[in-house]
N, C-alpha and C positions, 0 to 999 in steps of 0.2 A: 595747678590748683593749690592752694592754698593751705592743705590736711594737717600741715606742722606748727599754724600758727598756736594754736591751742587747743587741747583734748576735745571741745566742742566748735565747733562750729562759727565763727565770725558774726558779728550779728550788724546787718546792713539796715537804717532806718531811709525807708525809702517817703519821700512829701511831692503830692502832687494834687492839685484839687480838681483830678483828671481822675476818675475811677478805672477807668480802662487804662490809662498809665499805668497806675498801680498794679493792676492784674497784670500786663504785660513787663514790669519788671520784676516783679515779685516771682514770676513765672519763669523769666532769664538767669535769674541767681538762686531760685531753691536749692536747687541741687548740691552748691559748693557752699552756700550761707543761710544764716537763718536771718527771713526779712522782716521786719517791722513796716507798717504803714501810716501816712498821716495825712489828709484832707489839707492841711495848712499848718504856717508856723509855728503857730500857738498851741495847736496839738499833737505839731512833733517836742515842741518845750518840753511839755508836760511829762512826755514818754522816755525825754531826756532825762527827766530828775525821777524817774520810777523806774529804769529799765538799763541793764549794759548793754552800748551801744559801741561797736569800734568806727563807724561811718558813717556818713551821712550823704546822701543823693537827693539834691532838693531843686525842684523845678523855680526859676525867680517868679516867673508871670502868678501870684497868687493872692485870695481878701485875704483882709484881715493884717497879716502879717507876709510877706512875700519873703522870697531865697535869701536877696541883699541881707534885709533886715535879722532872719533868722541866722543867717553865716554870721551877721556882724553878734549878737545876741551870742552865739557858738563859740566866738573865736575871744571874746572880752570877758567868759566867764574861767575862773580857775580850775573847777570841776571840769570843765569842757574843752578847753582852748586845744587839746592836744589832739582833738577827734578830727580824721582828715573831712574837710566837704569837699564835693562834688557840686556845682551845679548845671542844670540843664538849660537853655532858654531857646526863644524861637529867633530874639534879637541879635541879631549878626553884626552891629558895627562895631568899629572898636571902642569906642567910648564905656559900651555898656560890660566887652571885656575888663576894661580898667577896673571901673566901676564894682566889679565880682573881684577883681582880684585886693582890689582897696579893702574891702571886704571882710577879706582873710583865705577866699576860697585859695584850696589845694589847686585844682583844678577846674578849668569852663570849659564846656562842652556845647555844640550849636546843634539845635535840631535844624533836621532832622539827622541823626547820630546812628552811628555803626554799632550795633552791640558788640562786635570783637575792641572794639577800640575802646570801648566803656569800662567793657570786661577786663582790659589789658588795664586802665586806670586802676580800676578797682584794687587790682591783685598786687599792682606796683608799690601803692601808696601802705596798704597794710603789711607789703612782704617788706617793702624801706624801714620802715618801723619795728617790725621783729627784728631784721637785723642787726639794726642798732640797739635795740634793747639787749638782744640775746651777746652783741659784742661788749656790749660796758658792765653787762651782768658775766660775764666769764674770762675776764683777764685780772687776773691780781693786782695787777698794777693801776688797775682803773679804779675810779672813785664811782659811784649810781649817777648816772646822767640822762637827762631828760630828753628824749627823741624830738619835743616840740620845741620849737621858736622863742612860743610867745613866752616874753618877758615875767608878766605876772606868776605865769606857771612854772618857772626856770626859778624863782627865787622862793615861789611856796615850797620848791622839793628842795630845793638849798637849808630852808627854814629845817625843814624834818633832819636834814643830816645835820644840821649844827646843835638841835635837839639829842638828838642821840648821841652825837659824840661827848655834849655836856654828861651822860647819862652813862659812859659805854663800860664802865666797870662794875657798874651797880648790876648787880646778879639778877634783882628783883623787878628790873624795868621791864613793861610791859604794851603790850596797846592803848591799853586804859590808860595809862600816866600819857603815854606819846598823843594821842586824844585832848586827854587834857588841859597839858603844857601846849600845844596846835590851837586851843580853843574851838575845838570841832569838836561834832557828835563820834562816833565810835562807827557808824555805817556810814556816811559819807567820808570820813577817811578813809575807809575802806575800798567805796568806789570811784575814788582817787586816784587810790596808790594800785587799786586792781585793773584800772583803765589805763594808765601809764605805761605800770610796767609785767603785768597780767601776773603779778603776785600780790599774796595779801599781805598787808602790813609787819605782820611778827616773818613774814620771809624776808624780808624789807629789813628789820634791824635785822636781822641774820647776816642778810649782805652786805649791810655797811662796817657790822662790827667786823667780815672775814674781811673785806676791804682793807681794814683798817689795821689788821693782823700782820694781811701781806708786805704793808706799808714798815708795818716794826721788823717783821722778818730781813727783811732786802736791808734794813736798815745797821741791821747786823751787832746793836749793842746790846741785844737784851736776847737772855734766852726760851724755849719754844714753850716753856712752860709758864715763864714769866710775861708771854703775851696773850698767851689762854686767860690769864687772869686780869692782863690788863684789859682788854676786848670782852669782858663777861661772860667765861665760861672758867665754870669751878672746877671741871673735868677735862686734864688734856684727853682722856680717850673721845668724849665728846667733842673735843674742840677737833682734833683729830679727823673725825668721821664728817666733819662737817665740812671741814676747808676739802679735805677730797671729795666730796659730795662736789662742791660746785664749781674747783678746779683742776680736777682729773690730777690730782696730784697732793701727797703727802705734804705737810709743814717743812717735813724734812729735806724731801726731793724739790722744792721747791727753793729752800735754802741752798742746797748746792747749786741749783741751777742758777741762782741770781750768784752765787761766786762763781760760778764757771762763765758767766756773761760779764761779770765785770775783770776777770782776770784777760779775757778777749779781747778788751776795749784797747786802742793806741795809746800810747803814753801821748800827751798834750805838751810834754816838754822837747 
């Protein structure tokens, strides 16, 4: 199960204009997530730009707006593009798998469906995603990177790091400026960069500027007080507490270890 992904509970938007569906998944996954439900695609949209969603589980057969449409709508928006879909359907040929996966879906599923198999979907697709978040958010040497694919979403979080780095000495920068300079409101940044990378935006510059720290440290010209300053922290004890906070390891001990890893290396000649 899932308990590590975040202090609450995963939140699963389940769409089916099946009531009895809904009760019967909503009733399969209480236990390990908290579920959302939606009659159709137009009013899982809706739940989309009002509610944190990590998933999505959407029957295609549906008025209004059906799975295709809603996955395509999910997967070509920026706010959204990173949320895994699921869909169900009753239609078995291949054509209409293409067709879901053209789509954007994660994953298609043919009723009638195993709920361990669903369940095993489920857990896959969010626990892939933690990893990866949790891997490029705790190695020094890694830069913030985006667990999803899609294009548009890959360059809007590129957008925010090239932001901040224009930014990264100025002591005073903040959310409201990163807002700003983004041309976004201050809550949809927010549930962004919180649906991405399940931190909120000021933890966000925190991690680009210790990124960017690591970056000068390994680099080895410049010293550990003079990259507290370069990176926008006016206090090495602060700057201090922080890179150990997210890399299990001192500015210091981190400096010897990047020289003890490159005194290792074979000579090339």
């Amino acid at each position: 199960m899932l308990t590590n992904i975040e202090k609450k509970m995963p939140a699963i938007l389940l769409v089916d204009d099946h009531e009895d569906i809904l009760f019967f998944l909503s009733a399969l996954f209480k236990n390990n997530y908290r579920t959302l439900t939606a009659m159709d695609g137009k009013e899982a949209c809706a739940i989309l730009e009002n509610q944190y969603v990590h998933l999505v589980i959407s029957d295609v057969m549906m008025p209004d707006m059906d799975g295709f449409e809603l996955c395509s709508w999910i997967k070509n928006r920026p706010d959204f593009a990173h949320i895994p879909v699921i869909l169900l359907t009753a239609k078995d040929t291949f054509q209409s798998k293409i067709d879901g996966l053209k789509k954007g879906a994660d994953v298609y599923i043919e009723k009638p469906f195993s709920t361990e198999h669903l369940e095993v979907q489920v857990e896959n697709l969010l626990q892939n995603r933690f990893l990866i978040k949790e891997f490029y958010t705790s190695s020094p040497m890694s830069h913030i990177y985006s667990p999803d694919i899609n294009k548009s979403n890959e360059q809007f979080l590129e957008e925010i790091q090239n932001v901040i780095f224009e930014h990264l000495n100025n002591l005073d920068f903040d959310v409201n400026q990163l807002a700003d300079l983004l041309h976004m409101s201050r809550p949809t940044l927010y549930r962004k960069i919180k649906s991405v990378f399940q931190m909120a935006p000021n933890e966000l510059i925190h991690q680009i500027r210790l990124n960017k720290a690591a970056e000068l440290i390994a680099g080895g010209q410049m010293r550990i007080s003079e990259v507290a300053g370069q990176v926008g922290y006016n206090s090495l004890s602060q700057f201090g507490r922080h890179f150990l906070k997210q890399f299990s390891m001192t500015p210091t001990e981190y400096k010897e270890k990047v020289k003890s890893f490159t005194a290792a290396l074979p000579c090339p000649y």
